[in-house]
C-alpha positions, 0 to 999 in steps of 0.5 A: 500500500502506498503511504499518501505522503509519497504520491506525487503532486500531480499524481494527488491532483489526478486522484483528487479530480477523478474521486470529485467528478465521481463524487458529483455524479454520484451526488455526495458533494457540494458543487462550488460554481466560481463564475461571478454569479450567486447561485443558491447552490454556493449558500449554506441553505439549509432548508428541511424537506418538510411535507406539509401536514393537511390536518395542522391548521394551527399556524406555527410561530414566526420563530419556527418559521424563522428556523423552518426557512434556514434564516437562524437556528438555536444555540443555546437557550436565548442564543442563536446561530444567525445563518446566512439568510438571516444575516443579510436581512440584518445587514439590510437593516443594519444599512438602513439604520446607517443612513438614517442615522448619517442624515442626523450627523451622527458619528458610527463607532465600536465600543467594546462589549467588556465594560469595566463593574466599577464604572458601573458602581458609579452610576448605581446600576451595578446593583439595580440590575443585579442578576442580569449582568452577566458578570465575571472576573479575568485572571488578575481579579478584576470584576468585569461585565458584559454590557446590555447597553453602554451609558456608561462607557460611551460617557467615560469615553466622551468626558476625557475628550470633549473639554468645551461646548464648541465640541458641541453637539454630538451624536455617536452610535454603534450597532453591536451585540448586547447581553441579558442574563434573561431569567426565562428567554422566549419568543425567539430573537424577541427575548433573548441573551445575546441580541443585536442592538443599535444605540444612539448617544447624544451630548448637548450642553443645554436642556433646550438643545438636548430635547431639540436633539431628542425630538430630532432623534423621535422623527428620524425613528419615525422615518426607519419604521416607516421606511419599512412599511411596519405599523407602529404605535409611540407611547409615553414609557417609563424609563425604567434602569435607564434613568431620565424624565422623558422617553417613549416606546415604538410598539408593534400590535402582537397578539403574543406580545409582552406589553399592553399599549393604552391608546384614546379612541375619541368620542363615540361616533369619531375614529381619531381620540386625542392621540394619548398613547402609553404603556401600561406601566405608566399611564398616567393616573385615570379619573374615577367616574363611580357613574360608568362603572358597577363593582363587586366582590371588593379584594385586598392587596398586600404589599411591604415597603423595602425596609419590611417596616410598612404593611400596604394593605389596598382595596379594589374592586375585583370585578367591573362592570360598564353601565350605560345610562339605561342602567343596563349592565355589560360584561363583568370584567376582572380587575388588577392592582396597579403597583405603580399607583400603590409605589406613587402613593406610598412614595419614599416611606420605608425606603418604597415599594418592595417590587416583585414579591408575592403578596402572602411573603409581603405579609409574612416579611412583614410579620417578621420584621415587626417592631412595635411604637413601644419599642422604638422609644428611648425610656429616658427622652420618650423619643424614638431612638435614632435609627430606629423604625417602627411597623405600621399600616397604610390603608388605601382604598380605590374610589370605586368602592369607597361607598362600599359595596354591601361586601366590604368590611374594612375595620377588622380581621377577614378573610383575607389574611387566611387566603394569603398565608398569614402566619399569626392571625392571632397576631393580626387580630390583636392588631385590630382589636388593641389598635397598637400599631400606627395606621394610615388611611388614603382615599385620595391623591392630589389632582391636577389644581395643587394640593387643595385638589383632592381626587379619588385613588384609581388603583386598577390597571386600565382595560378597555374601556375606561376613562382617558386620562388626557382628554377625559372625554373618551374611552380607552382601548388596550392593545397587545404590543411588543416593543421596537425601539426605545428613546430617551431623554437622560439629562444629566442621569450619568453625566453627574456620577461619572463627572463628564463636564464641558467649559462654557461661557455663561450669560455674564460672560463669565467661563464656567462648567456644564454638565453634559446633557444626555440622550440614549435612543435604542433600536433592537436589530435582531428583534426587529428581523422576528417583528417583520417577520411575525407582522409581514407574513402570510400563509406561504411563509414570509414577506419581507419588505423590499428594502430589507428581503434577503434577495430582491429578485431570485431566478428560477427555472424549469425544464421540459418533460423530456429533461432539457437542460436550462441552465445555460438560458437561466443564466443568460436571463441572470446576466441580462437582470444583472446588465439592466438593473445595475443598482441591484449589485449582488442582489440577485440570486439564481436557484440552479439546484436539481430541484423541481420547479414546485419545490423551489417555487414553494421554497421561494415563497416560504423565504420571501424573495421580493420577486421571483422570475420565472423561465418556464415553457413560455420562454421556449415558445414566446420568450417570455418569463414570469415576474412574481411579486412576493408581497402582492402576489401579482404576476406578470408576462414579459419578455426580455426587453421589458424584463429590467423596466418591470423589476424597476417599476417593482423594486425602485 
């Protein structure tokens, strides 16, 4: 046997050249084609055989589809491989982003990923986000973490080199990879770990330029989505981690989605409301109207205060129901507690709302954690010893039910307390009966006049229905959303801890430093891909719009029933597209697999090419081929000479 190092070179080009043409007969490779063209044969496109099943009527999620169509597939949980399909999609979206963001003079660069934990002790968000850093150490024990955004690198970096106003002002940004320790990922690219996001920094040395910035920015997000065809609503947001005073959300309308959006729907009879739109999470406080609403079955909420000294008992109504002024009654609708509302009316005492915990462990803690009046008095002076902080109770109750509703009992032990896990209902008892324990009642919150205006709490959250808290003359109407793009109007949230300051002359012409004044503005990239693709799609598969599908125009052929080959008049059609829309560039494809026309038709339209022409028997007879439009579904007959001008009048 002669050992492979001993053949000559020549010898190992013949047997390699025999053992692939053998190999390609046989169909055990790939065939690689190197003539300039882009051939589906050349691209890792892996694609199932999948037969349809005719009893499944349940349409798969977009993720599925995602995967199904060869576009991305699953790495680890929130992970994902992005597959070459998947990756030119967001480059086309990567694209547009880039020109949008050129026409407002903003500057693209490249932080790095690794951000240091200190800097991010200065600005308080180490310990705020906590278990959603995903957090390590390198070999020196250095803290390290990997950024879900960058506030605070994007800042150390401006600080040490802008020095004056005339510098001013300024918009970098950088579309990069982020990382989210999630506690349960989901939905595909929607939620998950590692996501592709493009964030937006600007820098002004005065409130007024930086909200003109901030308002530049909004139109300019306004344009991409509209660039892309997508339906979109903008709503007041809390900025939440983030910081600022102001900042505003662009949603989607999902029915699977995460977030519920509040919009007005005018007066009845009128389609337009007063343009009031908000996420749940901060709607601004609704009025009480007692008048348009029956209640029954009043229910407590329990909630404890951070330093687990304030019990937060609220009472709502559990369910409503719209009257008309008939008095008819409509369908009974089950309510919730608004934290938010309770955290507003709480405000800072016992150090605010604990968030997140369960109402039986509110209670408990609570319990625990009880320090009697007595026990915080200092025998000598009879004041409360520094430091110290007794248990008490606030009381708040929703005007809805402040009238009661025949149900209510409010003065005394109840049920409640059992159902939610009370461990000392003796305890509890005696809290009532000997009234030790401090409490506070609160039935109303101040309005909109100053503190002689005194309004009912609203404690639910809204639905459907209720009262607009803008105009006050229309109904609500809640909508299933999941949200695009984030922008924010900062201040001087991270330019004060992190000392970013620029010299400027004042008014009296005296030199003097300013704090720089912020924005940060977000756009999720890979989550926008799984938003297009779940808003655009139909029952064939997806349909990209034309600025960012993974191919504008894919050619495919067939050939006659006694097989000839149409390879070669495929390509004369490719090269012809090619010679006749030159702004194309690479954007043309050519499906040259040994697969029926069916199968790659089907596949065409599963992956949502923005058109597909085809040569089929017509061309044999007539020279004409078919234009297919993904979107629309129209179809056209034209011969090669009108070829070029139908794809301009599609695509341009």
């Amino acid at each position: 046997m002669v050992r492979g190092s001993l053949i000559g070179r020549h010898a190992r080009a013949r047997l390699f050249n025999v053992c692939a043409q053998c190999s390609y007969r046989h169909g055990l490779v790939r065939r690689l084609t190197t003539d300039g063209r882009t051939r589906v044969s050349n691209i890792w496109l892996p694609i199932p055989k999948i037969k349809p099943n005719p009893k499944e009527e349940v349409q798969e999620d977009v993720h599925a589809l995602l995967v199904k169509a060869g576009y991305i597939r699953n790495a680890y949980p929130g992970i994902f491989h992005m597959l070459p399909l998947g990756l030119r999609v967001q480059d086309k979206l990567e694209k547009l982003i880039d020109m949008n963001m050129r026409l407002i003079g903003a500057s693209k660069v490249a932080l790095p990923s690794i951000s240091a934990h200190s800097l991010w002790q200065k600005t308080g968000r180490a310990d705020k986000m906590g278990k959603e850093l995903f957090q390590f150490k390198d070999r020196h024990g250095t803290n390290y973490l990997l950024g879900p955004t960058h506030e605070e690198e994007i800042t150390s970096l401006i600080s040490s080199t802008v020095s004056s106003y005339k510098q001013l002002p300024l918009r970098v940004y950088q579309i990069t990879r982020k990382y989210r320790d999630e506690r349960r990922p989901r939905a595909g690219l929607l939620r998950g770990r590692e996501f592709v996001m493009k964030d937006l920094y600007t820098f002004d040395y005065s409130t007024e330029g930086a909200l003109d910035t901030y308002y530049d920015v909004v139109g300019t997000y306004r344009s991409i989505f509209n660039q892309l065809g997508l339906p979109y609503l903008v709503a007041d947001a809390d900025s939440g981690n983030m910081g600022g005073s102001l900042s505003h959300e662009y949603h989607y309308e999902c029915n699977t989605g995460e977030d519920t959006v509040l919009s007005c729907s005018g007066k009845e009879g009128k389609n337009e409301g007063c343009g009031y739109t908000a996420n749940m999470e901060c709607v601004e406080s609704i009025p009480v109207r007692k008048d348009n609403w029956e209640t029954k079955q009043t229910r407590v909420w329990y909630g404890v205060s951070k330093d687990r000294k304030v019990l937060v008992k609220a009472y709502y109504p559990g369910y409503v129901r719209q009257v008309s002024a008939e008095g008819a009654g409509g369908e009974w609708h089950k309510r919730e507690i608004n934290p938010r509302v309770i955290q507003g009316v709480l405000g800072e005492e016992g150090g605010g709302l604990e968030a997140g915990m369960e109402e039986a462990s509110a209670l408990n803690a609570w319990e625990d954690s009880f320090t009697s009046f007595n026990d915080t008095l200092d025998a000598t002076t009879g004041q409360i010893k520094e430091g110290e902080s007794y248990s008490r109770i606030i009381k708040i109750y929703d005007g809805h039910i402040l009238d009661g509703d025949g149900g209510s009992k409010f003065s005394t032990f109840s049920e409640h307390e059992e159902d939610f896990g009370a461990e000392s209902e003796s305890m509890i008892k005696q809290f009532y009966s000997d009234k030790k324990i401090p409490t506070v009642v609160r039935t109303s919150v101040e309005g909109k006049g100053g503190e002689d205006d005194k309004t009912p709490i609203f404690l639910c959250k809204p639905i459907t229905g209720d009262v607009c808290p803008k105009c006050e003359d229309s109904k609500l109407v809640a909508t299933k959303t999941t949200e695009l793009g984030h922008t924010f109007y900062l201040g001087t949230r991270y330019s004060d801890p992190l000392k970013a300051y620029v010299g400027i002359v004042n008014e009296d012409g005296v030199q003097t430093q300013a704090r720089l004044q912020m924005g940060c503005y977000g756009i999720g990239v890979t989550r926008l891909i799984a938003a297009i693709a779940e808003l655009l799609r139909d029952e064939k598969g997806l349909c990209w719009p034309k600025e960012v599908a993974p191919y504008s125009v894919a050619v495919v052929y067939t050939g006659k029933k006694g097989g000839d080959d149409m390879s070669g008049t495929a390509e004369e059609v490719y090269d012809s597209i090619v010679q006749g829309n030159r702004w194309l560039g690479d954007d043309i494809l050519l499906d040259d697999r040994d697969e029926s026309v069916a199968r790659k038709m089907k596949e065409a339209d599963m992956i949502g090419y923005s058109t597909v022409v085809v040569i089929g028997n017509k061309y044999e007879e007539d020279k004409l081929v078919e234009v297919q439009e993904r979107r629309t579904g129209r179809k056209y007959m034209v011969t090669m000479d009108e070829l070029s001008q139908k794809l301009d009048d599609i695509l341009y």
